[in-house]
C-alpha positions as CSV (number, residue, x, y, z in Angstrom):
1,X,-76.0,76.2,-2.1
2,X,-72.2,74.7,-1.9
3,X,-69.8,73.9,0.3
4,X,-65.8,73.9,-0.5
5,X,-63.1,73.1,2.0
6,X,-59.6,74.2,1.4
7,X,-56.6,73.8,2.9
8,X,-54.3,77.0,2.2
9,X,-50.7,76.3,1.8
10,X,-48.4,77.6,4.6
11,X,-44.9,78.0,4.0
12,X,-42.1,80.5,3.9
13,X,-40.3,80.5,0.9
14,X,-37.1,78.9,0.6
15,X,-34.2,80.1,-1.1
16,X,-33.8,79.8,-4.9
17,X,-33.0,76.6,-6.1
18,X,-31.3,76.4,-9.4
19,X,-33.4,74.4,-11.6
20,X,-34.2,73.6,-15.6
21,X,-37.7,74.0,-17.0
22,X,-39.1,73.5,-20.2
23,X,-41.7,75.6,-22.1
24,X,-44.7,73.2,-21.8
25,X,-43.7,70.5,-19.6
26,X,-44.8,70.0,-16.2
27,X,-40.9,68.8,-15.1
28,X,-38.5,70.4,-13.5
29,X,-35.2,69.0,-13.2
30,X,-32.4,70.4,-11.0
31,X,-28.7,69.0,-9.8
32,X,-30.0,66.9,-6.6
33,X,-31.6,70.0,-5.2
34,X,-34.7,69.2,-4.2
35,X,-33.8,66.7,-1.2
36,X,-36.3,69.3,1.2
37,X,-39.1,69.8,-1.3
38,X,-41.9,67.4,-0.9
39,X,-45.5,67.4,-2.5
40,X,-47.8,70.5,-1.6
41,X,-45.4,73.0,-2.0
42,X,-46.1,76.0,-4.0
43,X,-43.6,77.1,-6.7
44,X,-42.9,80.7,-7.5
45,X,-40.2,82.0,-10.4
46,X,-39.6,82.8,-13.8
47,X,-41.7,80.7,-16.3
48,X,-43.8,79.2,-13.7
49,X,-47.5,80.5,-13.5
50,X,-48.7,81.2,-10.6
51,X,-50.3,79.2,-7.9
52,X,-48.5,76.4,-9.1
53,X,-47.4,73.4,-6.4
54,X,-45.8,70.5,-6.4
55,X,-47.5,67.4,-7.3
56,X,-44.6,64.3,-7.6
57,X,-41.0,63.7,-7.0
58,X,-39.2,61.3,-8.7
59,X,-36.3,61.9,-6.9
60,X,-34.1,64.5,-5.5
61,X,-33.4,65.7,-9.1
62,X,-36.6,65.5,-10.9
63,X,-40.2,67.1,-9.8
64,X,-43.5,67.6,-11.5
65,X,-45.4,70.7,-11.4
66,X,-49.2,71.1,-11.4
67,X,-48.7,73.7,-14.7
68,X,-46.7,73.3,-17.7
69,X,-43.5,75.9,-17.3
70,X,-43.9,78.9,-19.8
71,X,-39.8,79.3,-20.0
72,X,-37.1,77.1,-21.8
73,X,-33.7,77.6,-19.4
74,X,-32.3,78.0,-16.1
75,X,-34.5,79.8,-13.4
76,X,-34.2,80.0,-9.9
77,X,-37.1,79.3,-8.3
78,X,-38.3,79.2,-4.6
79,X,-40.1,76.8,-3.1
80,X,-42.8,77.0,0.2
81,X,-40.8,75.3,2.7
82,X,-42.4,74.8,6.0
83,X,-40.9,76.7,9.2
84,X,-42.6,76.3,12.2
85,X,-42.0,80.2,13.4
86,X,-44.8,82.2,15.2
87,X,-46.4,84.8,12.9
88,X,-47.0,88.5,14.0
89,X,-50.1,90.5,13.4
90,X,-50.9,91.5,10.2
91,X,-48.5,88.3,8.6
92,X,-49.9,86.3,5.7
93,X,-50.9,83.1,6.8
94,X,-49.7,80.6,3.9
95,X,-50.3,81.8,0.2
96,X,-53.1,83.2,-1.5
97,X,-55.7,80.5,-2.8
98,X,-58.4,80.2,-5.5
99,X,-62.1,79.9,-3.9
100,X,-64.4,77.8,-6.3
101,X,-67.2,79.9,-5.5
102,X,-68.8,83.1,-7.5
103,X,-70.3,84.3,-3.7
104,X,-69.4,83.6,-0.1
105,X,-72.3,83.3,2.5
106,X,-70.6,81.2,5.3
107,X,-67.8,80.6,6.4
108,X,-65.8,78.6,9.5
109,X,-62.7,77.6,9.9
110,X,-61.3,75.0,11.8
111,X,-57.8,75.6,13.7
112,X,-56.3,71.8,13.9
113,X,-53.1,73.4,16.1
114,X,-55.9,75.3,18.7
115,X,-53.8,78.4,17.8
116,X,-56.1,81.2,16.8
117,X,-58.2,83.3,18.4
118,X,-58.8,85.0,15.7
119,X,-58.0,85.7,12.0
120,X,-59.1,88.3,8.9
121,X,-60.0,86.5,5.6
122,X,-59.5,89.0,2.4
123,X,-61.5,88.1,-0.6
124,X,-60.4,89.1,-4.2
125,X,-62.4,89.3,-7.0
126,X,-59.7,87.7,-9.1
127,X,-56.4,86.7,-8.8
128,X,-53.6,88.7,-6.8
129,X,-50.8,87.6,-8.6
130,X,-49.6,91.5,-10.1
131,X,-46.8,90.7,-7.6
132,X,-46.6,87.8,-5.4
133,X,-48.2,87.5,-2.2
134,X,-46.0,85.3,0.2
135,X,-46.6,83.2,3.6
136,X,-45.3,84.8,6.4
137,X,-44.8,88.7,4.9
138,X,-47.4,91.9,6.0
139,X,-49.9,91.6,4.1
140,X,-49.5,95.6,3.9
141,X,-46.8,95.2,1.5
142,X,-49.2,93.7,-1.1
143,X,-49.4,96.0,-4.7
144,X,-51.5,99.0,-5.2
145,X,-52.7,96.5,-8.5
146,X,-53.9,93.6,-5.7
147,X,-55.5,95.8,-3.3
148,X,-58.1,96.8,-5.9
149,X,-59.2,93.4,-6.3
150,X,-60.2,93.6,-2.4
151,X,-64.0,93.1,-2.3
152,X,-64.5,92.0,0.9
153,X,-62.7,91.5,4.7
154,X,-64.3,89.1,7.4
155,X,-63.1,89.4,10.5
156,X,-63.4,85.6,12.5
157,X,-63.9,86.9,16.0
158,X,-65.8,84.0,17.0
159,X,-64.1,80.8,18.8
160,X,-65.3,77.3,20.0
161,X,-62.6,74.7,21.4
162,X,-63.5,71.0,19.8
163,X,-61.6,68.3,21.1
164,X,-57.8,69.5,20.3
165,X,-58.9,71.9,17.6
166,X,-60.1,75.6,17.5
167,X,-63.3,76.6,15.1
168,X,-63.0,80.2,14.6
169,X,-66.0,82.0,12.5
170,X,-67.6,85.4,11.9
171,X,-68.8,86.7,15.5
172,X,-71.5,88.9,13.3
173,X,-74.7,87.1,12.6
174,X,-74.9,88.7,9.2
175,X,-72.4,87.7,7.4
176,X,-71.8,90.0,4.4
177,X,-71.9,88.9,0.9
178,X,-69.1,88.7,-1.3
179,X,-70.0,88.2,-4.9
180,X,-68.3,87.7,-8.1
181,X,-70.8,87.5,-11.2
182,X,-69.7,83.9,-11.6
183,X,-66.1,84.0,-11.4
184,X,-63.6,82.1,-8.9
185,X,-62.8,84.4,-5.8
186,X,-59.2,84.5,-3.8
187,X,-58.7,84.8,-0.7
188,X,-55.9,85.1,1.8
189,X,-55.8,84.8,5.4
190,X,-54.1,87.8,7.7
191,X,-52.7,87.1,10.8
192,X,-54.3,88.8,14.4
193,X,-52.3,87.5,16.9
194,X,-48.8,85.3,16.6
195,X,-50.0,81.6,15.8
196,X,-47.5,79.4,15.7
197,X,-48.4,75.9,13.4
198,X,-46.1,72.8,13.3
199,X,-47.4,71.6,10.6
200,X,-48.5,72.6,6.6
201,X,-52.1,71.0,6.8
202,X,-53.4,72.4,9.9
203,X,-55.8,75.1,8.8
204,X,-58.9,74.1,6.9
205,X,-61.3,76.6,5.4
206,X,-64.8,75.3,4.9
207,X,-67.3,78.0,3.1
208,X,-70.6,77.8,1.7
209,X,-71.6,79.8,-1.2
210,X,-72.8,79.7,-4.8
């Protein structure tokens, strides 16, 4: 048995920056645009695989990206930028996110801004990147290519209030089994209710699993 924690990224997407990328470097440069972006935030546009995030900033012209750009030239590329706005039933909380496990047996999740009652965690059986899945947009609109990679949906009914945080967990005491002969899982989290988060770190998803 293993245990994983993650912290999904939440962010709404910005609007495009104009930037320069290089086919096989990690560095994107840009004409003192990236004053707002900051380590953490996920990357999304042309030449940049996906999942990808921010992981230094030299300064407000120069990042590095945690995957080499597939492109040579001049994309326009969005970045997560955090909003604190309420989400509404059915929203994407943050971005999808790779689970290092082949199989889920537990999980809990622990609500640092005491916000949810509840939540829905999707798991994919690979990654759900036919079309990109973003914070803050119904998870409805996700491709007909995505939603077959649905193998299971847990529904965190269950709450206890610790200290200033929120632990929120399957009310069910079977939890089903979600299993992927060995390969990573995905999963993303749905909005129930309208949680409202003031900052990009405050939801931490700890699962147990093979």
């Amino acid at each position: 048995m293993q245990s994983t924690s993650i912290t999904p990224v939440i962010g709404t997407v910005a609007a495009g920056l104009a930037c320069v990328t290089t086919a096989g470097s990690a560095t994107v440069t840009s004409s003192a645009l990236f004053g707002s972006v900051v380590v953490g935030q996920r990357v999304y546009g042309a030449g940049i695989p996906y999942g990808a995030t921010v992981t230094a900033k030299a300064s407000t012209s120069s990042i590095t990206i945690s995957a080499n750009a597939t492109l040579t030239g001049t994309p326009t590329l969005q970045f997560s930028y955090f909003a604190s706005t309420a989400y509404t039933a059915g929203d994407c909380i943050g971005w999808p996110f790779k689970i290092p496990l082949s199989d889920v047996s537990g999980i809990m999740l622990v609500d640092k801004s005491d916000q949810m009652a509840s939540v829905v965690l999707y798991v994919f059986n690979s990654n759900p990147n036919s079309t990109p899945i973003l914070d803050n947009a119904a998870f409805t609109g996700i491709s007909d290519a995505d939603a077959a990679k649905i193998i299971a949906r847990y529904s965190l009914t269950g709450t206890t209030d610790v200290g200033g945080a929120k632990i929120v967990y399957p009310a069910d005491a079977e939890l089903p089994l979600a299993r992927c002969g060995g390969n990573d899982l995905y999963g993303q989290l749905v909005a129930v209710g309208t949680p409202t988060f003031t900052a990009v770190n405050e939801i931490v998803l700890n699962l147990t699993g093979e």
